[in-house]
C-alpha positions as CSV (number, residue, x, y, z in Angstrom):
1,X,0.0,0.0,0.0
2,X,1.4,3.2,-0.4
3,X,0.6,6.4,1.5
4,X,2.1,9.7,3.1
5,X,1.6,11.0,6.7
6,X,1.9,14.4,7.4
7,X,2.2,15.8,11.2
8,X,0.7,19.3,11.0
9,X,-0.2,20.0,14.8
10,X,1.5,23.4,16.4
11,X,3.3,21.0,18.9
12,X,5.6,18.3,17.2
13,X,4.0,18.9,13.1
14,X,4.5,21.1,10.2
15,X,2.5,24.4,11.6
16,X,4.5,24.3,15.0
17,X,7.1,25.2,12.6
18,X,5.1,27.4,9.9
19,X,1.7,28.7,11.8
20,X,0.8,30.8,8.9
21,X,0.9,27.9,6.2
22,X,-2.1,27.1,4.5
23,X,-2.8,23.4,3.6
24,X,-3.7,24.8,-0.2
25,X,-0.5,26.7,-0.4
26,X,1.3,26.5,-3.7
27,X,4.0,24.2,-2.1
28,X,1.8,21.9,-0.8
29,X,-0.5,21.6,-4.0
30,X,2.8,20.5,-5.5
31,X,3.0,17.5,-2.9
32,X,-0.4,16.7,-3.0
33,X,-0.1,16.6,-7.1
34,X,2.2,14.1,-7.1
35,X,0.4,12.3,-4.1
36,X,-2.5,12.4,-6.5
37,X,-0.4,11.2,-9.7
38,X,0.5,7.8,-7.5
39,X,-2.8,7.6,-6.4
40,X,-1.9,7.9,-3.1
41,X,-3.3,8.1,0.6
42,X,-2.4,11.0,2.4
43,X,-2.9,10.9,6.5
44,X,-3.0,14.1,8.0
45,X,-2.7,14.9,11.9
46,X,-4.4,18.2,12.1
47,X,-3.8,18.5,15.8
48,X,-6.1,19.7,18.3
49,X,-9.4,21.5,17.5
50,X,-8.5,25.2,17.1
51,X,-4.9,24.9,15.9
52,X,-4.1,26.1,12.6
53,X,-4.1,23.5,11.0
54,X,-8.0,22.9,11.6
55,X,-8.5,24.2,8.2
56,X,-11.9,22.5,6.4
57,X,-11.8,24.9,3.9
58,X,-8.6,24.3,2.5
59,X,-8.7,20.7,2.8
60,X,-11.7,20.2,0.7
61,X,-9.8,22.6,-1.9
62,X,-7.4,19.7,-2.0
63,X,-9.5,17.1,-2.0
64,X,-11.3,18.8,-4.8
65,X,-8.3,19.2,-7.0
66,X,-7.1,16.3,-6.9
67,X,-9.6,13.7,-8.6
68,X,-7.5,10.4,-7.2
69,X,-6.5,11.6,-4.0
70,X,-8.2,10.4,-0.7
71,X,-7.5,12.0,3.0
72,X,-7.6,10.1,6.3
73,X,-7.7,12.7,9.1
74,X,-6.6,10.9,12.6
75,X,-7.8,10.2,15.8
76,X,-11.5,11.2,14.8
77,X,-10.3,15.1,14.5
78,X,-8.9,15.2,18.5
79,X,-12.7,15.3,20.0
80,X,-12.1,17.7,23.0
81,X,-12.5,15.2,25.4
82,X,-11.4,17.8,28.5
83,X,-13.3,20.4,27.9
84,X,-16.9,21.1,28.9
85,X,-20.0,19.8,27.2
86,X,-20.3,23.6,26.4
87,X,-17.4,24.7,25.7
88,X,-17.2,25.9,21.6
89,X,-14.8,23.3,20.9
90,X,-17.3,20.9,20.4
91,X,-19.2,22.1,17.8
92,X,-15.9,22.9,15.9
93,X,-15.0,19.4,16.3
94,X,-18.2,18.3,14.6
95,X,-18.0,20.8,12.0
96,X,-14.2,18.8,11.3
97,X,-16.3,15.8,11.8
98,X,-18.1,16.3,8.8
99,X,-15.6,16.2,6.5
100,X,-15.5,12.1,6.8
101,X,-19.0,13.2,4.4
102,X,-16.4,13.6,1.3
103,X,-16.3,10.8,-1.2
104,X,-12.7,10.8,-0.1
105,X,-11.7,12.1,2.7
106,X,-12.1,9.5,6.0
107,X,-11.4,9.5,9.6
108,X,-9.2,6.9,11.9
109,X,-10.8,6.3,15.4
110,X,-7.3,6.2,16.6
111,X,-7.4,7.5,20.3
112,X,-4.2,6.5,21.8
113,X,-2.9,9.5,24.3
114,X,-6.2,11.4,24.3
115,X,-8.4,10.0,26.8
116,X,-8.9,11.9,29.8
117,X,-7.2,9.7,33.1
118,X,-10.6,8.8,34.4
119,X,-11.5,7.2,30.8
120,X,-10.9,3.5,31.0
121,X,-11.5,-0.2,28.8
122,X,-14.4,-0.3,27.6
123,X,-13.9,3.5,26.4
124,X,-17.6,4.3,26.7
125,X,-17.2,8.0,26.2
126,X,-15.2,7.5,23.1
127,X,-17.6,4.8,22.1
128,X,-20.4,7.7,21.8
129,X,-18.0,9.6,19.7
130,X,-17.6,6.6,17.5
131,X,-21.6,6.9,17.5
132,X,-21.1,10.3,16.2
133,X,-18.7,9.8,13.7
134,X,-21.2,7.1,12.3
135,X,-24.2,9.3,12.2
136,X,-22.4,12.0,10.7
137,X,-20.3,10.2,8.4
138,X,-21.1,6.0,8.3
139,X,-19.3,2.8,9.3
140,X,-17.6,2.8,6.0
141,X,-15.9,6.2,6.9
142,X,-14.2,5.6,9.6
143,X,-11.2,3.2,10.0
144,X,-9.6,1.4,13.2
145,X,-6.1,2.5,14.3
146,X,-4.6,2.4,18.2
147,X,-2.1,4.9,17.8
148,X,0.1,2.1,20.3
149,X,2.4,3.8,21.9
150,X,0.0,6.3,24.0
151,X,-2.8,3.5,23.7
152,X,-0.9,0.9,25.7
153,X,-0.6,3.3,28.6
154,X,-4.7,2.6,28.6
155,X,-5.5,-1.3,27.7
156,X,-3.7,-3.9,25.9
157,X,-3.3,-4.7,22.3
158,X,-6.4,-6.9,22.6
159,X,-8.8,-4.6,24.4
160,X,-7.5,-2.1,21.4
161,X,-9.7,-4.7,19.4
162,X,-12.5,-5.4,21.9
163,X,-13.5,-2.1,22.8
164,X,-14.7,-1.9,19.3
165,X,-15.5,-5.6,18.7
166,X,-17.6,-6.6,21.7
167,X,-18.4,-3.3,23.5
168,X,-19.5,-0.9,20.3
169,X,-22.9,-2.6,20.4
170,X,-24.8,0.2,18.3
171,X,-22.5,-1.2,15.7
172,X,-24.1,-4.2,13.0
173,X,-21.4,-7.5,12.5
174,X,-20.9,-5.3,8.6
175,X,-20.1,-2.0,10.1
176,X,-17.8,-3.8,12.7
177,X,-16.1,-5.6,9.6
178,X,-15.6,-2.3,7.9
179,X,-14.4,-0.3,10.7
180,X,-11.9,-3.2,12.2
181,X,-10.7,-3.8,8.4
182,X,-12.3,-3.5,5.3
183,X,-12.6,0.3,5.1
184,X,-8.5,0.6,5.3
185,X,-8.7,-2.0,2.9
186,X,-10.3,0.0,0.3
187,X,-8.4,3.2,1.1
188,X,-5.0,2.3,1.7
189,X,-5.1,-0.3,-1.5
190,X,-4.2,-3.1,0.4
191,X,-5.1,-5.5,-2.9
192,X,-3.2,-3.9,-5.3
């Protein structure tokens, strides 16, 4: 399969480096063009809601240009998990949410260091995220990922597949399938 991941978050990514940088800025376009030439994935880390790179405009520019180029945006868009049912962060995050409604553009449910300390296996919170995402978006949007190296400071390996697998009961057997597999299948070109 062939993809490229880009880290754009203010603290470790891209826009810690160039805050100003637009995702459709001419350098970029020339990246994603020849992403889109190889028919490639390309993964972006936006970072937290409200950094710069939070930029849903732009992105669907992108997407837009470039006919044979899909987007997987991580860890569900960083849902706010800390902040307060009220706080404006949330409808932000939903408003990123909805770009998993593109033809092409997809989110991993990847959580690994961004559950709060009191948030333990079987994740319920995040499991009504994951709701979310599928109302917004569908099953067949969304892709399963663990981020490991934060995740294993939560559950093990295996209740990184349960949580998902037994507990997500709003989930059908198909959506399960296409989550835990199938969807990353199709996007990353695991056949071929």
């Amino acid at each position: 399969f062939r993809c490229m991941k880009l880290e754009l978050s203010v603290g470790a990514g891209l826009l810690g480096f160039h805050p100003e940088m637009k995702l459709n800025a001419p350098r970029l376009m020339e990246i994603w063009r020849e992403l889109d030439e190889r028919r490639m994935t390309l993964i972006l880390d936006l970072g937290f809601i409200g950094e710069p790179a939070n930029q849903k405009e732009e992105l669907l520019e992108v997407v837009d240009a470039f006919p044979n180029l899909r987007l997987c945006i991580v860890h569900l868009c960083y849902p706010p998990l800390t902040s307060p049912a009220d706080d404006p962060k949330w409808a932000t995050w939903e408003d990123m949410l909805v770009l998993g409604c593109h033809p092409r553009i997809y989110h991993d449910i990847a959580f690994g260091g961004l559950l709060p300390d009191d948030e333990d296996y079987p994740f319920s919170r995040y499991q009504e995220l994951v709701k979310k995402a599928v109302d917004v978006c569908g099953a067949d949007k969304l892709i399963w990922g663990t981020d490991v190296t934060g995740f294993l400071t939560k559950a093990t390996y295996r209740q990184g597949l349960d949580w998902v697998r037994r507990h997500c009961d709003f989930l059908s057997e198909n959506q399960k399938a296409m989550i835990m597999g199938e969807t990353a299948r199709r996007v990353y070109n695991f056949d071929g």
